[in-house]
C-alpha positions in Angstrom: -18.1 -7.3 -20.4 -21.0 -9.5 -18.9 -21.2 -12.8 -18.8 -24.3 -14.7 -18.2 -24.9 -17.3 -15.5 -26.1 -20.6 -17.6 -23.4 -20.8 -21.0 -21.4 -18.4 -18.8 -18.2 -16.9 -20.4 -15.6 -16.7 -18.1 -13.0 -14.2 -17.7 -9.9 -14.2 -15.3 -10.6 -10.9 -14.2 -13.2 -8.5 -13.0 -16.3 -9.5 -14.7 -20.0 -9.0 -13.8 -22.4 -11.8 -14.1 -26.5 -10.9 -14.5 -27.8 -13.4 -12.7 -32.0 -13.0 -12.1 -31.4 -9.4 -12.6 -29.2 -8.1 -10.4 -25.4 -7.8 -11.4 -22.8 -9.5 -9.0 -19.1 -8.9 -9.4 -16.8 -12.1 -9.5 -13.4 -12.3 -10.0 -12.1 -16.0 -12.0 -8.8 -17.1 -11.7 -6.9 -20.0 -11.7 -6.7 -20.5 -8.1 -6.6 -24.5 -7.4 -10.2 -23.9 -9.2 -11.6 -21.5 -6.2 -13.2 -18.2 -7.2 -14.4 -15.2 -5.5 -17.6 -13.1 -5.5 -17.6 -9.4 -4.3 -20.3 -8.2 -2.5 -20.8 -4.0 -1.4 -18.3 -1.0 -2.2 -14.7 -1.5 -2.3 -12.7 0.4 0.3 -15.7 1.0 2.6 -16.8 -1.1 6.1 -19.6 -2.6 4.4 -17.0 -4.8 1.6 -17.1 -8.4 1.5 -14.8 -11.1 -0.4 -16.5 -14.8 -0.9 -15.8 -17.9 -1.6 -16.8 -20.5 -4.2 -15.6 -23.9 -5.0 -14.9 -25.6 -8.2 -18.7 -26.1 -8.4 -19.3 -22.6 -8.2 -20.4 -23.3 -4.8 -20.0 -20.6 -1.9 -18.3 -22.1 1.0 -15.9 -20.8 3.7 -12.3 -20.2 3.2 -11.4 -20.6 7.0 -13.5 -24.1 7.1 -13.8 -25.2 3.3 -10.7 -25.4 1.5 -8.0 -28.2 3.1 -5.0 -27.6 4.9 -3.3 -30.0 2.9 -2.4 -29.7 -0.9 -4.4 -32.8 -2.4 -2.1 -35.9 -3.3 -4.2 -36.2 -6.7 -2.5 -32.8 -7.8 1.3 -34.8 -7.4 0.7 -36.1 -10.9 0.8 -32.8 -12.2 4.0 -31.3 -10.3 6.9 -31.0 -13.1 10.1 -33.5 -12.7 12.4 -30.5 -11.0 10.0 -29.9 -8.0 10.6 -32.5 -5.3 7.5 -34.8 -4.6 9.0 -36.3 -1.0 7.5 -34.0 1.1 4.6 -32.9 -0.5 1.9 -33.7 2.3 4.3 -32.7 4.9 5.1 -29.6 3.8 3.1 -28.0 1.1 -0.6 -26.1 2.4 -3.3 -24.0 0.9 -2.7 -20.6 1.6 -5.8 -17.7 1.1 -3.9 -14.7 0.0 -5.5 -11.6 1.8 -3.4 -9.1 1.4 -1.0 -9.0 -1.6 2.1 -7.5 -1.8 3.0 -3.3 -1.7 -0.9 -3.4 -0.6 -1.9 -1.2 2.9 -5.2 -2.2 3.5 -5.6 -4.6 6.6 -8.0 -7.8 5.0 -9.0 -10.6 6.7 -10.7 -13.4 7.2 -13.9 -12.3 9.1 -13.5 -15.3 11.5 -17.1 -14.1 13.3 -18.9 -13.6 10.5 -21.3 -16.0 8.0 -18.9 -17.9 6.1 -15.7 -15.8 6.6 -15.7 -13.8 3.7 -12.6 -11.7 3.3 -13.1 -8.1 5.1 -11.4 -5.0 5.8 -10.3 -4.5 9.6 -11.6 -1.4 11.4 -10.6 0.1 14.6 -12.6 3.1 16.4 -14.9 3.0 13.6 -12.3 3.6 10.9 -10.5 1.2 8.1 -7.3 0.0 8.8 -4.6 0.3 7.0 -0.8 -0.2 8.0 1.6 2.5 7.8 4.4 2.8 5.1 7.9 2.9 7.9 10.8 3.6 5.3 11.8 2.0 3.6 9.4 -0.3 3.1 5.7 0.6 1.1 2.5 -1.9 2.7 3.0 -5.7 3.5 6.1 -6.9 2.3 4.6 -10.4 1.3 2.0 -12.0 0.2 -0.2 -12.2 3.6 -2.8 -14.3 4.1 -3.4 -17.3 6.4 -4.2 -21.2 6.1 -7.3 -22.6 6.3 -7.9 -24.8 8.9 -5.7 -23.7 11.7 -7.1 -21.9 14.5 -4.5 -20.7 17.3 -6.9 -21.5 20.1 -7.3 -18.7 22.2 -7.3 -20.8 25.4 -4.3 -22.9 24.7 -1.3 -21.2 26.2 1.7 -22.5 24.6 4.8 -23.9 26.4 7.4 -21.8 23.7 6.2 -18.2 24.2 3.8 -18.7 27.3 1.0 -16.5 25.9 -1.9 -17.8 24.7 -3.6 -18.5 20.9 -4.6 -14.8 19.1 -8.0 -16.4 18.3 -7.2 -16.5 14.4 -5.6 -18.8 11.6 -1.9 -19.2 11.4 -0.6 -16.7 9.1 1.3 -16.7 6.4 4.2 -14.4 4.9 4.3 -15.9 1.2 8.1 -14.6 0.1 7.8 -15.7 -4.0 8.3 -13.0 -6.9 4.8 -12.6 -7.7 2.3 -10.3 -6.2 -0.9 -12.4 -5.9 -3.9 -10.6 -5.9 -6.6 -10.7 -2.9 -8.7 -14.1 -2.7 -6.0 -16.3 -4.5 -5.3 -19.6 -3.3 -2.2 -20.9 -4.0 -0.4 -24.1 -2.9 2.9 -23.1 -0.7 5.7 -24.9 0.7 6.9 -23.8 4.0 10.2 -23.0 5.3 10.0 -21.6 8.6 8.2 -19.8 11.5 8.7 -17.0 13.8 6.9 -16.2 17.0 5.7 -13.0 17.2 4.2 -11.8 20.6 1.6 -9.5 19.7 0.0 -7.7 22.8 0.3 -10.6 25.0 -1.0 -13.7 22.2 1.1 -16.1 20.5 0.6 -14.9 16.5 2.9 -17.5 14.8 4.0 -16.4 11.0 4.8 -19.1 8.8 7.4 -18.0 5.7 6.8 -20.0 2.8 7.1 -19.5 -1.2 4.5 -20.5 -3.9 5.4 -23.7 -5.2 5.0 -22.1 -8.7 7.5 -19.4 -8.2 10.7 -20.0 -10.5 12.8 -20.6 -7.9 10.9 -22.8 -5.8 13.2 -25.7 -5.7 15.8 -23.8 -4.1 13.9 -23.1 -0.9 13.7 -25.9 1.5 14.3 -24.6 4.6 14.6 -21.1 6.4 18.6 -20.8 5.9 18.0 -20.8 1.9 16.2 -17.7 2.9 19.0 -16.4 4.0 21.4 -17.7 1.1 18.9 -16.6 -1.5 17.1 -13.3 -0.5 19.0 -12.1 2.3 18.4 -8.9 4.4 14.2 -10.3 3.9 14.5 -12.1 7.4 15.4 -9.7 8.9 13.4 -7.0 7.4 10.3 -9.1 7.8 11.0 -8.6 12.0 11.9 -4.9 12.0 8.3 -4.8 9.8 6.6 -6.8 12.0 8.2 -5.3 15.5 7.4 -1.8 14.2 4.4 -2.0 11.7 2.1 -0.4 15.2 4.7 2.5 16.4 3.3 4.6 14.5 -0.4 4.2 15.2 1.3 4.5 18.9 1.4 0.9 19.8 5.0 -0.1 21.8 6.8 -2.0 19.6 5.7 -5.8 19.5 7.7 -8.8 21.1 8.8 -11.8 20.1 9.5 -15.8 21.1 12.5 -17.1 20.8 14.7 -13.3 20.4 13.4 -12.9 17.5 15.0 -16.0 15.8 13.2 -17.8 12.8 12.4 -21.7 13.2 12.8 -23.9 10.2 10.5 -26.7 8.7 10.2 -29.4 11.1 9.3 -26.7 13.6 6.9 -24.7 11.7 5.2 -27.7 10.6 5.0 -29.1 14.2 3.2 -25.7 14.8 1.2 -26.1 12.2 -0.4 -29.7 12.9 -1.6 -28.6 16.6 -3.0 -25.4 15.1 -5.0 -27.7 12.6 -5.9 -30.4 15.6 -7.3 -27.3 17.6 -9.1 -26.1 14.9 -10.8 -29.7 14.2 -11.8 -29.7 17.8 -13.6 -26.2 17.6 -15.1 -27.5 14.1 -16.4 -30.5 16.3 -17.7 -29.1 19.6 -14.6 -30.4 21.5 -14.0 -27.0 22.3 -15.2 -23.6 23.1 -15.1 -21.4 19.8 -16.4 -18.1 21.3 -17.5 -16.1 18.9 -15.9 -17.6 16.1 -18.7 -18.7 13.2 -18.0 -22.1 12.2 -20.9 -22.5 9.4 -19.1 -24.5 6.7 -20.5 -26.6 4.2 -18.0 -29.0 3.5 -16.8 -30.3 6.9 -19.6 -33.4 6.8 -19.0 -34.6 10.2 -19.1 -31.1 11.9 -22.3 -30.5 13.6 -22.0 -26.7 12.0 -22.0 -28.5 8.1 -25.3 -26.4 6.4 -26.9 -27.2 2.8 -25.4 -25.3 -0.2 -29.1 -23.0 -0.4 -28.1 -22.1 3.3 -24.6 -20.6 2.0 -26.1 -18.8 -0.9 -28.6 -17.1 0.8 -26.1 -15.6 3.3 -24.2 -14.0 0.3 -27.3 -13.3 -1.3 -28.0 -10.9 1.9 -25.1 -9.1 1.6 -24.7 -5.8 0.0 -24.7 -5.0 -4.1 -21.7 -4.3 -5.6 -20.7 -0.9 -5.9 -17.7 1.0 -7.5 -14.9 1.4 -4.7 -14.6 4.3 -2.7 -11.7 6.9 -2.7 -8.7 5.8 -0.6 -7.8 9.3 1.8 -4.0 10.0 0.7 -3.1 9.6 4.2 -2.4 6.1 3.2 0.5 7.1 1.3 2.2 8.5 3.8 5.9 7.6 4.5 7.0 7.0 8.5 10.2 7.3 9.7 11.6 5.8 13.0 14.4 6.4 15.1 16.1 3.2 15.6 
């Protein structure tokens, strides 16, 4: 079905809009009113995942969308789901890679706007390895905006340094999300993985729309309420390499899981570094910071700027075949 761009009709799935004569795939769900635009071939290096606002605007999900979940949206939180700590402890999350999935998305922290990409290594997609028993991510995976786990800050916990990308996020709700959503999450806890020498903190939250939302408050109602996923979310993470033969990755703290307070602790300096890069206060490498949101931020462009970037990216293709290697099941000696 097409829908056109003025009096468009608007589906909450794949659609294709004609607008000036070229057809651009979009994706419109009800994502806190964000949407996505597709842009070249599924499955291939060339595949990019952007980001509009609720004025159809393209903007960057790394630098656009806030940390924090906005107080005006209190007002519509039902009676059962606590309001106390809803600045302290419920974030925006980007959804990049939903659950059962094996392909390796991302924010493209170096690229025009940080559309959503597929890592590559050696020339190659990535895609992680099914280790029995467990098929793709085992979350909802994605990231929150905002953060930026500075590359030169060392940190006085694990003694490594930032990994240079936003905090991540293992979303542990029932529902598999699909790529590009942003949802609102409320987070319990934190573990410090030690990936190849860089501090690469995962937050574990749950959707505040998940059914059973209110009973999570803190990492031990993880444990009460879904046990055996702690503990299966650090033999996936410790292993999820081996088989791409990587050692098996380290972790702070022996591999013990934080709760709130800490995690959001974490959180807040992740979000002050990242407002320093945003404002020249320190290096950012190679990181693009274009945004067009962020007034203040000597990297803020018009909204023409932004659409011309996605406007230079590749058409929309039909996806290309996934090799069936990705299906295949690993098994490791323990």
């Amino acid at each position: 079905m097409l829908s056109l761009c003025r009096g468009s009709l608007r589906l909450s799935r794949a659609t294709l809009t004609h607008c000036s004569g070229r057809l651009v795939a979009s994706r419109w769900v009800s994502m806190q009113g964000y949407s996505v635009e597709e842009r070249g071939r599924p499955n291939t290096a060339e595949y990019r995942l952007f980001f509009k606002n609720t004025d159809g605007k393209f903007i960057s999900p790394f630098h656009d969308i806030p940390l924090h979940a906005r107080a005006e949206q209190d007002s519509d939180v039902p009676a059962k789901k606590s309001k106390t700590n809803w600045d302290k402890n419920v974030f925006n999350m980007v959804v990049e890679v939903p659950r059962w999935t094996n392909a390796k998305m991302e924010i493209a922290t170096k690229e025009l706007l940080n559309p959503i990409k597929q890592d590559m290594k050696k020339g190659k997609l990535r895609y992680v390895s099914n280790i029995f028993p467990h098929k793709g991510y085992i979350w909802n995976y994605g990231a929150l905006p905002q953060t930026w786990e500075d590359p030169k800050h060392i940190d006085h916990n694990t003694k490594c340094c930032g990994d240079n990308d936003p905090i991540d996020v293992c979303e542990i709700g029932s529902k598999v999300c699909a790529r590009g959503d942003v949802i609102q999450v409320k987070v319990l806890g934190i573990l410090a993985l030690v990936d190849e020498g860089e501090t690469d903190w995962k937050v574990i939250a749950i959707n505040i729309d998940d059914p059973d939302a209110e009973k999570f408050n803190d990492i031990e109602d993880v444990k009460k309420h879904k046990p055996g996923y702690l503990q299966a979310t650090v033999d996936w993470l410790r292993t999820y390499k081996v088989p791409d033969g990587k050692p098996e990755n380290q972790f702070g703290f022996n591999g013990e899981f934080k709760g709130q307070d800490f995690a959001v602790e974490v959180i807040k300096s992740t979000h002050e570094y990242w407002k320093n890069m945003l404002h020249k206060k320190s290096d950012k490498g190679e990181i693009e910071c274009k945004n067009v949101t962020v007034s203040e931020s000597p990297f803020c462009c018009p909204e023409d700027e932004a659409a011309s970037i996605v406007q230079s990216a590749p058409s929309p293709g039909s996806p290309n075949k996934v090799s069936s290697d990705v299906d295949t099941w690993h098994f490791l000696n323990k």
